[in-house]
C-alpha positions in Angstrom: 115.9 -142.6 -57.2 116.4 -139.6 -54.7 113.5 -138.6 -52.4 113.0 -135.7 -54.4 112.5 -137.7 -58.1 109.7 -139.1 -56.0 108.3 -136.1 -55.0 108.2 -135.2 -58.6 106.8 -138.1 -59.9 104.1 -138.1 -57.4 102.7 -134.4 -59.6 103.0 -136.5 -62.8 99.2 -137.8 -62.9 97.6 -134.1 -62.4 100.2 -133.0 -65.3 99.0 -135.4 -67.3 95.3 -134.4 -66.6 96.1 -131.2 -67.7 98.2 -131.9 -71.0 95.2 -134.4 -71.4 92.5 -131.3 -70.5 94.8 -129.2 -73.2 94.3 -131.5 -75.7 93.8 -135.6 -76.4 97.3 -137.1 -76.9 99.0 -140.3 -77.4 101.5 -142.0 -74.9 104.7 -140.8 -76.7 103.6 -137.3 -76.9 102.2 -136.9 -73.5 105.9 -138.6 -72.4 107.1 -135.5 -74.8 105.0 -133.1 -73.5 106.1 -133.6 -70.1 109.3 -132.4 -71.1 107.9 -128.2 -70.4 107.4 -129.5 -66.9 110.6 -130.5 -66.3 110.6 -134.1 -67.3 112.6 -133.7 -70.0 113.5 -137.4 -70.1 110.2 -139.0 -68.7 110.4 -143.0 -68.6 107.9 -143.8 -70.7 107.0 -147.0 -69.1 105.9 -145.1 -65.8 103.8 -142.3 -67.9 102.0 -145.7 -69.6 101.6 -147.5 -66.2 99.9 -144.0 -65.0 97.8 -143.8 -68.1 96.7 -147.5 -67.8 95.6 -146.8 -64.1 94.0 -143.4 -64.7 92.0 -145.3 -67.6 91.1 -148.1 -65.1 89.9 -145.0 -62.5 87.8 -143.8 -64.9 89.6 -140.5 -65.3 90.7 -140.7 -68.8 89.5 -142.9 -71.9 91.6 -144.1 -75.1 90.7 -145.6 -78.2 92.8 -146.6 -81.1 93.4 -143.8 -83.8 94.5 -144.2 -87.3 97.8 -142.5 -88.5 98.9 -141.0 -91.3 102.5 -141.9 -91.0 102.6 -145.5 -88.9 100.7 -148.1 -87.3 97.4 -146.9 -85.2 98.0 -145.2 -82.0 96.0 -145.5 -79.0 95.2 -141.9 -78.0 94.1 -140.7 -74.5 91.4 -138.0 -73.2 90.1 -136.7 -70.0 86.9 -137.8 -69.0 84.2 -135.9 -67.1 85.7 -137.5 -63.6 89.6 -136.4 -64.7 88.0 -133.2 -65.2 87.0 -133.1 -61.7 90.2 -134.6 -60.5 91.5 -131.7 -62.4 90.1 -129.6 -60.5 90.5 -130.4 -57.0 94.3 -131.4 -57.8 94.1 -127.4 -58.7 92.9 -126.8 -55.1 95.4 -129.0 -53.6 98.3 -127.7 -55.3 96.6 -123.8 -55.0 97.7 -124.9 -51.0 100.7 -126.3 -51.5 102.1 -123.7 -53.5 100.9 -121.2 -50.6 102.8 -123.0 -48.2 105.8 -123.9 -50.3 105.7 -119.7 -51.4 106.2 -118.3 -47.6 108.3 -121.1 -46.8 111.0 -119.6 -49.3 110.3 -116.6 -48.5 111.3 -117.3 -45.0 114.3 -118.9 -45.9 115.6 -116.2 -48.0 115.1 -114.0 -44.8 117.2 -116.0 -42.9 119.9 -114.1 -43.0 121.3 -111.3 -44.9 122.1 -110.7 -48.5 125.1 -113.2 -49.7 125.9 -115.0 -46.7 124.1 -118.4 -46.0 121.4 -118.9 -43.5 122.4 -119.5 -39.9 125.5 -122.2 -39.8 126.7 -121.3 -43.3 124.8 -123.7 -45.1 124.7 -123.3 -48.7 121.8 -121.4 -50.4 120.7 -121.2 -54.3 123.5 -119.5 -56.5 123.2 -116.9 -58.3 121.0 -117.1 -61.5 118.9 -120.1 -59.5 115.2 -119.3 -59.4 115.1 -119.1 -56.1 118.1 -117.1 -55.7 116.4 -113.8 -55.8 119.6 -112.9 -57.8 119.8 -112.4 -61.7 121.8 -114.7 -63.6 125.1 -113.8 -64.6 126.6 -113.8 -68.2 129.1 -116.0 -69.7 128.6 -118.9 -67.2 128.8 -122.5 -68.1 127.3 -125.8 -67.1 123.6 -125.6 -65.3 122.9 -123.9 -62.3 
């Protein structure tokens, strides 16, 4: 696992507060669910470990729910106390993304339009979010 697969799992618990804060869910759909945050193949095992621990924290609760197609399923909700871990993760990542914002900024204004920063490292391609460029048609593969 790279360092930043690390980084990213590290933002999973306050994703799952909010999915949680969205609406109650069971394990396989919050691991599905995580899919519009760019965990589009989530190992479940490590979503279940989280929601084991989060329940243990007190931040969410579970009880077994019937189904109408299959065995019961244990489904999760946000508690009072998630609710407020909710919140200051909002805080938290509020700073981050201030910081993480004029740090790209910055980089972009490294140097001038399509040339790389100073010693001709490589910056985002073209279509990349953080390109500042638009996308260009007919390309292949992902960027």
């Amino acid at each position: 696992m790279t360092t930043h697969d690390t980084e990213r799992r590290a933002l999973m618990n306050p994703v799952i507060l909010l999915l949680l804060a969205e609406r109650p869910g069971h394990g396989y759909e919050l691991t599905q669910r995580l899919g519009a945050f760019g965990w589009a193949e989530a190992e479940s095992a490590h979503v279940y470990r989280l929601l084991r621990g989060m329940e243990k924290g007190g931040q969410i609760s579970s009880q077994w729910r019937a189904s109408v197609s299959g065995p019961a399923r244990r489904e999760y909700e946000i508690t009072p106390a998630g609710s407020m871990s909710l919140s200051l993760w909002f805080v938290r990542l509020g700073e981050l993304h201030s910081t993480l914002h004029l740090f790209l900024e910055r980089y972009v204004q490294l140097s001038g339009p399509g040339s790389g920063p100073v010693g001709g490292e490589a910056r985002p391609m073209a279509g990349h979010p953080l390109s500042g460029h638009p996308p260009t048609t007919g390309r292949t593969g992902s960027v």
